[in-house]
KEDREN-287484 format. One record per residue (C-alpha): residue in three letters; x, y negated, z negated. Coordinates in steps of 0.1 Angstrom, whole numbers, padded with zeros to 4 digits, always signed. Example, Ala and Ser with C-alpha at 12.3 -4.5 7.8 and 13.67 -1.06 7.14 Angstrom:
2
ALA+0123+0045-0078/SER+0137+0011-0071/
REM end
This chain:
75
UNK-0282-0936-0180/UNK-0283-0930-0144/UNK-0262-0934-0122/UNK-0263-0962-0095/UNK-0241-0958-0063/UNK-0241-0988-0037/UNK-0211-1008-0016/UNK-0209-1043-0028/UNK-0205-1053+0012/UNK-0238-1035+0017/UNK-0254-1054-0014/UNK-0240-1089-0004/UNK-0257-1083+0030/UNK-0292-1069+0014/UNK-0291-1104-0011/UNK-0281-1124+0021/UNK-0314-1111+0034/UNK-0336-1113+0007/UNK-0326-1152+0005/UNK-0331-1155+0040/UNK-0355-1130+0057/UNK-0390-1130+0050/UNK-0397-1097+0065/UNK-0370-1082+0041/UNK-0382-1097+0011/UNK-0418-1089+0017/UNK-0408-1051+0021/UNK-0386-1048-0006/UNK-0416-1066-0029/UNK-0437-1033-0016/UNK-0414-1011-0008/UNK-0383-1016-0024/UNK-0373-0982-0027/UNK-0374-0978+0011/UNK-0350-1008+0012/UNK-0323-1002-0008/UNK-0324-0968+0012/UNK-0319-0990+0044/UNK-0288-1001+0031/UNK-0273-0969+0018/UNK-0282-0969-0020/UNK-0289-0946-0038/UNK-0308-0963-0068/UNK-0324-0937-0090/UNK-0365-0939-0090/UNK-0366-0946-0129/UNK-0344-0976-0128/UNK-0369-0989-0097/UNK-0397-1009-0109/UNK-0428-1005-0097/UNK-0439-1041-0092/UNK-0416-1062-0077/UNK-0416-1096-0082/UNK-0386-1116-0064/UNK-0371-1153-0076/UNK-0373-1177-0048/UNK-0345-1174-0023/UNK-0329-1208-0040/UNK-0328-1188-0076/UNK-0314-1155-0055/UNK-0287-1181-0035/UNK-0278-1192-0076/UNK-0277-1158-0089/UNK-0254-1148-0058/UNK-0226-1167-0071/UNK-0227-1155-0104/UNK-0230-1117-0097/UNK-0235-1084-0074/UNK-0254-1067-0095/UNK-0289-1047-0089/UNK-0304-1070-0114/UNK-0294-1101-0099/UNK-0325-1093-0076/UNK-0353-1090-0096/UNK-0372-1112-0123/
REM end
């Protein structure tokens, strides 16, 4: 499996704007590789899908409390 390397601080701050940012969650829906290199992370291409789809920002604000993980963001 590859490895996944990313700062929880800089993952709490990339969910807080995915829950509250438009612009962010937009991008990371096209782009999301391009994001998570915005904050530092260095996700490996295979474990990035190529169609994002996001949960609403109350379903990501639920999730939040429950985990940090990478998958946490994603349907």
């Amino acid at each position: 499996m590859p490895e996944v390397k990313y700062d929880t601080e800089k993952m709490a701050e990339l969910m807080d704007k995915l829950i509250k940012d438009e612009a962010v969650r937009q991008k990371f829906q096209s782009d999301p590789k391009a994001v998570f290199a915005d904050y530092d992370m260095d996700i490996p291409d295979e474990l990035i899908p190529e169609n994002v789809e996001l949960a609403s920002p109350e379903e990501l604000e639920a999730r939040k409390t429950k985990t940090d993980t990478i998958t946490s963001f994603l349907l």
